[in-house]
Backbone as CSV, one residue per row, in Angstrom:
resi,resn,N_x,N_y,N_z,CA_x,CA_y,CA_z,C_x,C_y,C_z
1,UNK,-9.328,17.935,-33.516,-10.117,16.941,-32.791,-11.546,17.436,-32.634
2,UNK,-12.501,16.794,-32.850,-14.262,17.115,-32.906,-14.142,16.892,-30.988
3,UNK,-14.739,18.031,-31.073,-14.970,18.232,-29.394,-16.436,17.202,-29.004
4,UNK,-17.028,17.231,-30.169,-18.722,16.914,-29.931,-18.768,15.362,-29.571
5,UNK,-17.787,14.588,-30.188,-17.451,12.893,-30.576,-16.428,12.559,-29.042
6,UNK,-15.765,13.796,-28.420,-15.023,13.647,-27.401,-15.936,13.851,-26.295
7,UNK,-16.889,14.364,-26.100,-17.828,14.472,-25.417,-18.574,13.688,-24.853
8,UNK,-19.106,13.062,-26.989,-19.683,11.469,-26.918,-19.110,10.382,-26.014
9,UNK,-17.999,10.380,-26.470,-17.497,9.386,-26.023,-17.218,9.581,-23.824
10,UNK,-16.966,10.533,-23.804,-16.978,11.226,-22.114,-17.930,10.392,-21.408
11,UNK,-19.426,11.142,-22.399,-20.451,10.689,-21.464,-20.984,8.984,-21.685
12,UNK,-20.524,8.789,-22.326,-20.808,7.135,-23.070,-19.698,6.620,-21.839
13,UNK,-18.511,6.890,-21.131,-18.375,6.206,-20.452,-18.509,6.257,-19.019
14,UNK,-19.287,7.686,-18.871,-19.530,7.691,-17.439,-19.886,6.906,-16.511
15,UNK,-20.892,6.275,-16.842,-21.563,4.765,-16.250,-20.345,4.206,-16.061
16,UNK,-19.597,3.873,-16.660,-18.345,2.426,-16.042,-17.483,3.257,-15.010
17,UNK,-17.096,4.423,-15.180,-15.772,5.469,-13.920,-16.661,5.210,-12.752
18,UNK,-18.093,5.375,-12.603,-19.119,5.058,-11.126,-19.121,4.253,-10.646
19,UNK,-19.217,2.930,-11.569,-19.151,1.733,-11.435,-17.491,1.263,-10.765
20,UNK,-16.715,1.210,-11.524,-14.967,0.849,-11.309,-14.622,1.767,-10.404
21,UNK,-14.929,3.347,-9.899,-14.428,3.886,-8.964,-14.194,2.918,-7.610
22,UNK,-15.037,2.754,-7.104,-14.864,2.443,-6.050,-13.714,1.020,-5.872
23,UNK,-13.507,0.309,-7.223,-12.542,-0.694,-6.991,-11.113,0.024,-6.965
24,UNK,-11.026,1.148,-8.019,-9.996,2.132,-7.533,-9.722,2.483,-6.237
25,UNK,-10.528,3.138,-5.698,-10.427,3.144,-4.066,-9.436,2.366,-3.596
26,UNK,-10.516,0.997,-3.256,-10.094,-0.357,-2.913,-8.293,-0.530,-3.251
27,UNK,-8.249,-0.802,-4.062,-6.405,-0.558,-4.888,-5.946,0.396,-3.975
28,UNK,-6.092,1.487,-4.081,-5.327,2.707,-3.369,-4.645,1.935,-1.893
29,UNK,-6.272,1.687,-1.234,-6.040,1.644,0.189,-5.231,0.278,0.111
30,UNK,-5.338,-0.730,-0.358,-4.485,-2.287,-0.478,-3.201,-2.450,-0.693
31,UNK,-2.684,-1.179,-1.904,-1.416,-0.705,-1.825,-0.893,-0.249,-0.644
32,UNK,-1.446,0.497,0.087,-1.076,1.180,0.920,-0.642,0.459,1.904
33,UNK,-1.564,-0.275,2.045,-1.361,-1.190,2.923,-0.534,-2.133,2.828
34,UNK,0.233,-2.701,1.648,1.104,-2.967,1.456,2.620,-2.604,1.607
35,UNK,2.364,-1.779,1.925,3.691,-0.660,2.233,3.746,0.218,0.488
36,UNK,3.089,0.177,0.161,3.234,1.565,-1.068,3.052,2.675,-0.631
37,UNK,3.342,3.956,-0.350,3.090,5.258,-1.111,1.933,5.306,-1.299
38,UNK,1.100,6.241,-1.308,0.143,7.191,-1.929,0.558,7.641,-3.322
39,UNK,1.808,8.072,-3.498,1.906,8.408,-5.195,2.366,7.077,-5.936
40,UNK,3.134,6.336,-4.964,3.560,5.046,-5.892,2.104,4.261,-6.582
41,UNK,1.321,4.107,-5.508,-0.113,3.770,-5.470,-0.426,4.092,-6.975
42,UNK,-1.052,5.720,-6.879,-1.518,6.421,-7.774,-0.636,6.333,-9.812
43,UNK,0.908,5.935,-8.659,1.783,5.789,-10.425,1.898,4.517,-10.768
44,UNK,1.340,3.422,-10.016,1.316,2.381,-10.469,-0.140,2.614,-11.379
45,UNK,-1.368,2.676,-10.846,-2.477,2.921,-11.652,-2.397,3.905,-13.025
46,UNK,-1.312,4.584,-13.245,-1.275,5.748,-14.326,-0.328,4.906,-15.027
47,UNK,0.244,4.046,-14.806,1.396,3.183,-15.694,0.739,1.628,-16.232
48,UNK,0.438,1.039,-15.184,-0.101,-0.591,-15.723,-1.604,-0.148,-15.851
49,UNK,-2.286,0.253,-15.254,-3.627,0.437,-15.808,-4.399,-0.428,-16.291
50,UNK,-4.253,-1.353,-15.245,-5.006,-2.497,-15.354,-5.394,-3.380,-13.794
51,UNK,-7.168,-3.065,-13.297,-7.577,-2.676,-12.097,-7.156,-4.837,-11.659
52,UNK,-7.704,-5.743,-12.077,-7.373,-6.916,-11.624,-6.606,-7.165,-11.580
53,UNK,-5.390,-6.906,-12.878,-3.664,-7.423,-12.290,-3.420,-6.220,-11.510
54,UNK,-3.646,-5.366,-11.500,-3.157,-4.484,-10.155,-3.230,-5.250,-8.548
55,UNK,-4.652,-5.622,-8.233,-4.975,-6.111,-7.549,-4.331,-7.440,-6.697
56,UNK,-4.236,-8.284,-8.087,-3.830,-9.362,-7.798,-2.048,-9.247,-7.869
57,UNK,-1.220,-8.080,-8.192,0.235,-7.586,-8.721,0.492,-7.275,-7.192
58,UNK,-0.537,-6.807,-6.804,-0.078,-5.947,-5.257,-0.393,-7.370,-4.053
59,UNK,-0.885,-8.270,-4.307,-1.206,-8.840,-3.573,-0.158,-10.374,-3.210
60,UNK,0.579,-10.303,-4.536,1.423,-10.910,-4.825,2.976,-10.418,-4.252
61,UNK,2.793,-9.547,-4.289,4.547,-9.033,-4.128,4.661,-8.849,-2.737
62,UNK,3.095,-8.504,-1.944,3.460,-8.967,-0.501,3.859,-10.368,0.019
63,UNK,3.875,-11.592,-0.875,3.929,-12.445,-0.230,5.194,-13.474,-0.469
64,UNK,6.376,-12.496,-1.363,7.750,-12.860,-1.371,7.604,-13.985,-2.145
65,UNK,7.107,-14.218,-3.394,6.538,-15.413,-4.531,7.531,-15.098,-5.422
66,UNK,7.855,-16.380,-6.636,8.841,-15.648,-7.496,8.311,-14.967,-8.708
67,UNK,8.974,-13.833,-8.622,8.750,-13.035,-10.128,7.999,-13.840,-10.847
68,UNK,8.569,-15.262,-11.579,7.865,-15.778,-12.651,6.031,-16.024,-12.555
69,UNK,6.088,-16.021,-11.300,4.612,-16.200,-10.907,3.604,-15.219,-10.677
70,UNK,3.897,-13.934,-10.502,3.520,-12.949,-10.548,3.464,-12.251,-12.130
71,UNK,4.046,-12.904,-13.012,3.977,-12.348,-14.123,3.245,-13.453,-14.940
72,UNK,2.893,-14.518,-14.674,2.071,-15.394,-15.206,0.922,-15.095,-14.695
73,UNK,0.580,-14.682,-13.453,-0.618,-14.560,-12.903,-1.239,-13.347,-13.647
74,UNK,-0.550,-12.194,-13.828,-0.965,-11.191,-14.387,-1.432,-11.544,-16.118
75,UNK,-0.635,-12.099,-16.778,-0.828,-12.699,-17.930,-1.862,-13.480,-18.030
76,UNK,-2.344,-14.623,-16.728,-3.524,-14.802,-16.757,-4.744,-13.994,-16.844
77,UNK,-4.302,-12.894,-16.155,-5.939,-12.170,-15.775,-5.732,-11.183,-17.435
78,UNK,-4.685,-11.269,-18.218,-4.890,-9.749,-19.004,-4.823,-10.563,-20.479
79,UNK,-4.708,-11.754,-20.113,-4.653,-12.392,-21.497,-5.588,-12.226,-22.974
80,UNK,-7.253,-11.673,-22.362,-8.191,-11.557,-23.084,-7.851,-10.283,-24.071
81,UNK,-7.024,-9.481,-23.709,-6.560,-8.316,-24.271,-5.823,-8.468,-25.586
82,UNK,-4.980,-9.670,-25.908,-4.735,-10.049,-26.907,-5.757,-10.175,-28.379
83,UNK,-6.809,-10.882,-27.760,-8.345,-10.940,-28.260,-8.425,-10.052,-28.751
84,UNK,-8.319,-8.876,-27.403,-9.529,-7.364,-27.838,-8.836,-7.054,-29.032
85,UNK,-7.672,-6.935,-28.875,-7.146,-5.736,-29.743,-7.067,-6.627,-31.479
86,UNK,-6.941,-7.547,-31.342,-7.168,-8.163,-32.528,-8.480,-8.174,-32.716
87,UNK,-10.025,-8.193,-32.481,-10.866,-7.758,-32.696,-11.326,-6.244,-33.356
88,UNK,-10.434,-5.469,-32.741,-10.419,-4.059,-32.342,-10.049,-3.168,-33.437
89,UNK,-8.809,-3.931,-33.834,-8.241,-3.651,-35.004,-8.799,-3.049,-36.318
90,UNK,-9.959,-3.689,-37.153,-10.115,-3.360,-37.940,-11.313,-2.118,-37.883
91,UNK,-11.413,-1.395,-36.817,-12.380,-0.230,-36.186,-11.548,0.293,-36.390
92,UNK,-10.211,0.230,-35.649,-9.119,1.654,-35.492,-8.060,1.889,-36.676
93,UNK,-8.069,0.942,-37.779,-6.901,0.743,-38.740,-6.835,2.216,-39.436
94,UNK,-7.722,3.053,-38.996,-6.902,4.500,-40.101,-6.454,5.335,-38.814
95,UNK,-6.229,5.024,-37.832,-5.874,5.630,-36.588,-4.233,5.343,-37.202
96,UNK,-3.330,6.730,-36.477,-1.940,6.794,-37.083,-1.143,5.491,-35.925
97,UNK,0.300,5.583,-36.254,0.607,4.519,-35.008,0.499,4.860,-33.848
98,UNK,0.922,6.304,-33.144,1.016,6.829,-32.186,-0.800,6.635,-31.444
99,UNK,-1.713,6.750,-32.537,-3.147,6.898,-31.758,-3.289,5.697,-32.151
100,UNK,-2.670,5.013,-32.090,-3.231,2.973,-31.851,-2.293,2.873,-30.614
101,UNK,-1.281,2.983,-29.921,-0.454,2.894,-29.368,-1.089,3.492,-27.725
102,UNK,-1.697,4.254,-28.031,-2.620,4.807,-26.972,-3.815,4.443,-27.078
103,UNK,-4.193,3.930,-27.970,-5.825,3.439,-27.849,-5.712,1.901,-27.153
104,UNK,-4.378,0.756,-27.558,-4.108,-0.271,-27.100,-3.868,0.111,-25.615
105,UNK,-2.832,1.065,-25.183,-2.990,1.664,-23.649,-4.280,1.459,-22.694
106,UNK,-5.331,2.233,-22.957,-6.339,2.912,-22.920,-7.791,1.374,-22.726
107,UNK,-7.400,0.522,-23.708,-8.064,-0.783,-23.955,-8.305,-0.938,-22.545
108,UNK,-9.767,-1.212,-22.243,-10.033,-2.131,-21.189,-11.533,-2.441,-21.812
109,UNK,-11.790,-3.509,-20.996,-13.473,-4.636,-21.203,-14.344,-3.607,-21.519
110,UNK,-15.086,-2.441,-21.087,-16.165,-1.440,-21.448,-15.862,-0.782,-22.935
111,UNK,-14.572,-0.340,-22.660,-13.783,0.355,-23.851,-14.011,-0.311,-25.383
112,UNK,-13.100,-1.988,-25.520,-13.421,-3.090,-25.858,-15.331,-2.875,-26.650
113,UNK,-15.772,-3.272,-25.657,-17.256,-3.769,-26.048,-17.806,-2.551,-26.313
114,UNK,-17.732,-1.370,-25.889,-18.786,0.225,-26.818,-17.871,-0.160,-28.255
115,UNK,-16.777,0.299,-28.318,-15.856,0.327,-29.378,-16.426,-0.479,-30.734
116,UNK,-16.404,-2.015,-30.174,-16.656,-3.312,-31.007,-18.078,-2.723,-31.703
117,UNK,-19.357,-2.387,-30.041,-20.291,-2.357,-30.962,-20.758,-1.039,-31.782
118,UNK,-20.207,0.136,-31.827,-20.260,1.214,-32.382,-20.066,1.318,-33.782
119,UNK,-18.587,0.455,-33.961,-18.077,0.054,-35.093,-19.125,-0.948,-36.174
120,UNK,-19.655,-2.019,-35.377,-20.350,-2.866,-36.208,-21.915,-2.500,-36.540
121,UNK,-21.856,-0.833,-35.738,-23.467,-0.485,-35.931,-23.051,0.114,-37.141
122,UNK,-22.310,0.465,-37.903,-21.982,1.568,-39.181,-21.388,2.525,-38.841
123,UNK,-21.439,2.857,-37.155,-20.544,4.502,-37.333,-19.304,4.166,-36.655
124,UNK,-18.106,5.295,-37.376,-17.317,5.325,-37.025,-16.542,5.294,-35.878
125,UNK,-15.774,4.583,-35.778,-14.946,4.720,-34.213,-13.481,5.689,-34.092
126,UNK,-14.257,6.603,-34.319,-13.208,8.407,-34.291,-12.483,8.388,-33.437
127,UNK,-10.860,8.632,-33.616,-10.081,8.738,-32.524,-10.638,9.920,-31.459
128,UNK,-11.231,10.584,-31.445,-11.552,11.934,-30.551,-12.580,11.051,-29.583
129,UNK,-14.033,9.599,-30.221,-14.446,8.952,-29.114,-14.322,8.335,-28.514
130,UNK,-12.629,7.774,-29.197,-11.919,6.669,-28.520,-11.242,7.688,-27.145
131,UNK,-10.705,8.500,-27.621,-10.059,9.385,-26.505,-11.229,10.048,-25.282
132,UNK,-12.129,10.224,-25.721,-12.889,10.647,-24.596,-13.568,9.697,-23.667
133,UNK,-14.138,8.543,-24.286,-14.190,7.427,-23.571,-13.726,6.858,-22.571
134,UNK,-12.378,6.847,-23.174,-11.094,6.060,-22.433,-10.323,7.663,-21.113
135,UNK,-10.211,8.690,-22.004,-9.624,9.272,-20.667,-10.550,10.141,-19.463
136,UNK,-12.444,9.312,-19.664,-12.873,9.907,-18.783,-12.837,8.692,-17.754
137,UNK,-12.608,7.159,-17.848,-12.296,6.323,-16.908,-11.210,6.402,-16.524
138,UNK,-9.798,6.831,-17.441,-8.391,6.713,-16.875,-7.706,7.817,-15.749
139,UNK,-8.425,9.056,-16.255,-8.075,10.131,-14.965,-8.783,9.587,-13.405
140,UNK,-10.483,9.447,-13.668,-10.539,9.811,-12.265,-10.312,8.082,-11.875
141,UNK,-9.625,6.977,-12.915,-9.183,5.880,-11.707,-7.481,6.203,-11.325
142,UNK,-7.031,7.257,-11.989,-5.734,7.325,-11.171,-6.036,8.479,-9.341
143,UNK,-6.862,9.358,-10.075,-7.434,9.926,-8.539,-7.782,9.064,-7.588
144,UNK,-9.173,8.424,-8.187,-9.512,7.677,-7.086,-8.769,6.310,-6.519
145,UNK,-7.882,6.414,-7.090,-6.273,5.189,-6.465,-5.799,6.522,-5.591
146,UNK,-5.222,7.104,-5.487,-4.544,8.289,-4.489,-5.781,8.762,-3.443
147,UNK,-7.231,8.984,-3.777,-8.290,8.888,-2.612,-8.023,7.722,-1.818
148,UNK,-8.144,6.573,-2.229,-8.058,5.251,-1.644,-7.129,5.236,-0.919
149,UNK,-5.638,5.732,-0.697,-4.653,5.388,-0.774,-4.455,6.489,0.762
150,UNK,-5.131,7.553,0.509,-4.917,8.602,1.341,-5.790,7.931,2.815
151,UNK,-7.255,7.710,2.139,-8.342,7.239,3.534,-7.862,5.747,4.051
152,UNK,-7.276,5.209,3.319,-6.437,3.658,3.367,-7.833,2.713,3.965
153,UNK,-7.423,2.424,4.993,-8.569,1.617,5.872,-9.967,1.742,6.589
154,UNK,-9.877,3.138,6.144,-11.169,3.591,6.058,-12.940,3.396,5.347
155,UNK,-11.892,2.692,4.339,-12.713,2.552,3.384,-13.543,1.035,3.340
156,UNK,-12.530,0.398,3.758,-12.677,-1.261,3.859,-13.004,-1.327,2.481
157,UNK,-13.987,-2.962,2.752,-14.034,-3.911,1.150,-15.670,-3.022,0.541
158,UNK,-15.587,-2.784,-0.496,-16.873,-2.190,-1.446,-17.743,-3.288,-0.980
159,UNK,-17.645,-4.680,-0.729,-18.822,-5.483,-0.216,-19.782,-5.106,1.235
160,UNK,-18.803,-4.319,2.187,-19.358,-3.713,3.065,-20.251,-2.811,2.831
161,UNK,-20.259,-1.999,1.809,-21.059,-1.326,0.705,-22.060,-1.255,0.551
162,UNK,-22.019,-2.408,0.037,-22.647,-3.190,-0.708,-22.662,-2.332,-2.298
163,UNK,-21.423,-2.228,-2.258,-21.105,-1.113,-4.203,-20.607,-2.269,-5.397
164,UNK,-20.175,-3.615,-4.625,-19.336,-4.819,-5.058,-19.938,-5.162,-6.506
165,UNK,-21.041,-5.331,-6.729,-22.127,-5.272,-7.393,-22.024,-4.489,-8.783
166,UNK,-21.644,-3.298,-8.373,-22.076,-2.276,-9.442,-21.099,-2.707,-11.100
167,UNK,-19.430,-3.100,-10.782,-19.031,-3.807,-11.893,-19.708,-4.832,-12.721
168,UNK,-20.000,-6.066,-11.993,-20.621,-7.338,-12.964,-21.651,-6.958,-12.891
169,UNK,-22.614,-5.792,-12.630,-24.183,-5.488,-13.375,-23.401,-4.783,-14.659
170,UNK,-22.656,-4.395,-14.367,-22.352,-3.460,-15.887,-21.760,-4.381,-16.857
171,UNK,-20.972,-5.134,-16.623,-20.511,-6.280,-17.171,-21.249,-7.040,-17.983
172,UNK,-22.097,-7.487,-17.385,-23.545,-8.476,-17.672,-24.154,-7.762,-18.829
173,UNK,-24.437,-6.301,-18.553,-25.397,-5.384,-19.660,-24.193,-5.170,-20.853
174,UNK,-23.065,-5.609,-20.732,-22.142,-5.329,-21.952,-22.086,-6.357,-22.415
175,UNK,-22.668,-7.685,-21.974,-22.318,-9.032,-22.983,-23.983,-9.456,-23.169
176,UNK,-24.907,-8.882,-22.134,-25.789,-8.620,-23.073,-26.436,-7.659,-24.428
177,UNK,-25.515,-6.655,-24.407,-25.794,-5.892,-25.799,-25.367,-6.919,-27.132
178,UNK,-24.417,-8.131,-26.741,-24.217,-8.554,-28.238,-25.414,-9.866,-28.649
179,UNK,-26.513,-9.845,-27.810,-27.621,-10.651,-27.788,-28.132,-11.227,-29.294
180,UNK,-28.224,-10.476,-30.002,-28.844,-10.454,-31.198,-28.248,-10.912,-32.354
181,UNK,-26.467,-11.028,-31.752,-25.876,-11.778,-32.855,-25.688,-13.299,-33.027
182,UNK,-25.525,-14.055,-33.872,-25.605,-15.090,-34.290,-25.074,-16.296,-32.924
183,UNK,-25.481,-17.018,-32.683,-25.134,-18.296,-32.212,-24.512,-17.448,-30.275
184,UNK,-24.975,-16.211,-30.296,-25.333,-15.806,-28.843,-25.166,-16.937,-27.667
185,UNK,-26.521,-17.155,-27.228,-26.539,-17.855,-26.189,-25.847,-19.166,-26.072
186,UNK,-25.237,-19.932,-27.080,-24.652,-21.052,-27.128,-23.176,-20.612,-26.709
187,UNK,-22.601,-19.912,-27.510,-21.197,-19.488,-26.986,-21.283,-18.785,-25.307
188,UNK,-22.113,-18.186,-25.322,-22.286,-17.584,-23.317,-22.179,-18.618,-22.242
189,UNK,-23.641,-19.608,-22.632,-23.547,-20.681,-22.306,-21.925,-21.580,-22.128
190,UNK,-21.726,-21.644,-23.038,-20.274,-23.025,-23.442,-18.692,-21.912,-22.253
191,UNK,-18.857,-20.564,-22.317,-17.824,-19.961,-21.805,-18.299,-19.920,-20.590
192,UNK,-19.328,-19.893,-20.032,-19.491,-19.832,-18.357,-19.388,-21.147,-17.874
193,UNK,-20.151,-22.121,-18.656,-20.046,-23.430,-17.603,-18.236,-23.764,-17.629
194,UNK,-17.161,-23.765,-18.774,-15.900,-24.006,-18.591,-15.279,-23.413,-17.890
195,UNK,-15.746,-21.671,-17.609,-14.837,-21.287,-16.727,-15.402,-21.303,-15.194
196,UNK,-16.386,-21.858,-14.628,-16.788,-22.226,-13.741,-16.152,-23.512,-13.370
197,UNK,-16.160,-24.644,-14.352,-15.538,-25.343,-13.753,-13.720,-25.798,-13.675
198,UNK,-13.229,-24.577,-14.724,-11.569,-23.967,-14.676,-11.314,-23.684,-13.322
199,UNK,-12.488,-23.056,-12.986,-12.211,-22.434,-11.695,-11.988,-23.263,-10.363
200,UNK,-12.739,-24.529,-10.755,-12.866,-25.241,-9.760,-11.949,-26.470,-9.630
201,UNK,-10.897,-26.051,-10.990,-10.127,-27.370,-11.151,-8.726,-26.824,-10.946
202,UNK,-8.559,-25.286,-11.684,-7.159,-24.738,-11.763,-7.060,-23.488,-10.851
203,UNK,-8.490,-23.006,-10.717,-8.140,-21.733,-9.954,-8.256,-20.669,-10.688
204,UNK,-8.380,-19.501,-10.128,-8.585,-17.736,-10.730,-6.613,-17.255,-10.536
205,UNK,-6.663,-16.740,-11.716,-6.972,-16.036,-12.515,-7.379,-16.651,-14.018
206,UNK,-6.981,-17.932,-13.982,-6.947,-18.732,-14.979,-8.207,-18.698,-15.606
207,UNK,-9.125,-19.440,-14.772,-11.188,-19.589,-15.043,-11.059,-18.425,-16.653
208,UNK,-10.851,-17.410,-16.447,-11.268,-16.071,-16.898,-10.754,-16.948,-18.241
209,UNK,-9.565,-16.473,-19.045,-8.708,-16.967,-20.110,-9.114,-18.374,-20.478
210,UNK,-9.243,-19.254,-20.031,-9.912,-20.491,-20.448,-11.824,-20.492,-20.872
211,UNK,-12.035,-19.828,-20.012,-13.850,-19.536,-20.376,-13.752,-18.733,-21.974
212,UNK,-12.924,-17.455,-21.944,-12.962,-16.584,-22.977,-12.426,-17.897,-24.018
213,UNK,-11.135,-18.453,-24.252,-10.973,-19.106,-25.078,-11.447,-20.296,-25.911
214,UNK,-12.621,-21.092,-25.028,-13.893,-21.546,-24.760,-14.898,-21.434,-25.595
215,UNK,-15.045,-19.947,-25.612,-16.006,-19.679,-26.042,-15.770,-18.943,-27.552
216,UNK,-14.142,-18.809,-27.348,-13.872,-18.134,-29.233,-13.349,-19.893,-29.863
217,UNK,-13.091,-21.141,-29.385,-13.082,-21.863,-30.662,-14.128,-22.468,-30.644
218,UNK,-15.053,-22.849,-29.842,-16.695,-22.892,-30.408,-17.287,-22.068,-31.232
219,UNK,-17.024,-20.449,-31.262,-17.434,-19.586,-32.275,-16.568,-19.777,-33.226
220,UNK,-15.389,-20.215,-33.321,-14.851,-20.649,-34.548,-15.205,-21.672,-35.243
221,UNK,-15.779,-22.780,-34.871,-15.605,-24.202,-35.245,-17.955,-23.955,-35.919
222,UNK,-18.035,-23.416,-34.803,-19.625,-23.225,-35.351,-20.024,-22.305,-37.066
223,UNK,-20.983,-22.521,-37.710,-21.384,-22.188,-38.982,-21.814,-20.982,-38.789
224,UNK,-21.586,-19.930,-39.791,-22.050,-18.299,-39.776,-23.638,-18.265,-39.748
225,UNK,-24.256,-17.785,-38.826,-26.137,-17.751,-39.288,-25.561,-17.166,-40.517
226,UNK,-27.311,-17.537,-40.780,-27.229,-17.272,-42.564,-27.599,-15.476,-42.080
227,UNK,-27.802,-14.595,-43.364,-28.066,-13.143,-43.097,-29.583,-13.049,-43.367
228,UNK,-29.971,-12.661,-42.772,-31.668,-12.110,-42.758,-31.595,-11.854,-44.354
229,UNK,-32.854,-12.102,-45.057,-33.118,-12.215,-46.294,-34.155,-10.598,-46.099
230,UNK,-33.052,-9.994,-47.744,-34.449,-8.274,-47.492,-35.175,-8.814,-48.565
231,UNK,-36.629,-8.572,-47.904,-38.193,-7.922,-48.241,-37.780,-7.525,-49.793
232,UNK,-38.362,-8.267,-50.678,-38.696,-7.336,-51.941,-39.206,-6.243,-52.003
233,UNK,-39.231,-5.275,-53.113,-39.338,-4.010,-53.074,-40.761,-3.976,-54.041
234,UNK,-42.141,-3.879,-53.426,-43.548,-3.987,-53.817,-43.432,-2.887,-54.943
């Protein structure tokens, strides 16, 4: 394994563990408060690893709902993941099964979007930057679920914070890096106003999965820009 590309990838995701920590927290203490454990807490985050259906998983099972609904709800919020990894795919295809199997693990929205655009800049997406990437957000959000979990109510909501913020600025700067590609602002456009008003017709978790889907058969149904024409050679 290239230590140098594991590194890369470390510090390439530091920005998002700063950012998402504190929703870790948040989880810890909500579990807790739920009647979880501190380690159940912490082994739920090291197993599903996934901070919104966590959220919305724990929030659900306090309120004696049936199974089927709690597993649709989660399917709502994780549905885009289907997407990723079919996107994703043809970056990681010389990865063996075992290191696709953990890179699909590992998949979340930041992960996703460096990945996508690393790949489509020309350089490689090396299992060693996929791994460093991904396990410098996945350790310290299973810690900081067991911090959370320990200070419980201490902590209250990140809006008290005022830290609430720090995700959708990072968010925002990851769907603005794909600015420059073709038919951009029309698909952004067409996926926010639908899932704004998903939201206002069906409700969250849904908005999310309907905006994303929104906005991939308009990019389907729309014409490829043409490719920048090269400069003759004087």
């Amino acid at each position: 394994m290239s230590r140098s590309e594991f590194a890369q990838g470390a510090l390439k995701a530091l920005p998002v563990i700063i950012s998402a920590g504190p929703f870790a927290v948040l989880f810890g203490a909500v579990a807790v408060a739920n009647g979880q454990t501190v380690a159940e807490a912490a082994l739920m985050s090291a197993t599903v690893y996934a901070g919104a259906s966590q959220l919305v998983g724990i929030e659900l099972f306090g309120q004696n709902v049936p199974m089927w609904v709690v597993v649709l709800s989660i399917l709502a919020v994780n549905f885009r993941h289907i997407l990723y990894s079919a996107a994703l795919t043809p970056f990681i295809d010389h990865y063996s099964f075992p290191q696709k199997m953990l890179s699909f693990f590992l998949l979340t929205d930041p992960q996703f979007a460096e990945a996508v655009a690393r790949g489509e800049s020309g350089r490689e997406v090396s299992f060693p930057w996929y791994l460093g990437f991904g396990a410098m957000i996945y350790l310290p959000w299973v810690a900081m679920t067991a911090v959370g979990g320990a200070l419980g109510s201490v902590i209250g909501n990140p809006a008290d914070w005022g830290i609430d913020v720090l995700l959708p600025i990072y968010f925002l700067g990851l769907v603005l890096g794909f600015r420059k590609r073709g038919n951009f602002l029309m698909i952004v456009a067409v996926s926010a106003v639908v899932a704004v008003i998903a939201q206002h017709l069906i409700g969250a978790p849904w908005h999310i999965s309907v905006g994303a889907l929104a906005g991939i058969l308009l990019a389907a149904v729309l014409p490829l820009p043409a490719a920048p024409e090269k400069k003759a050679a004087l």
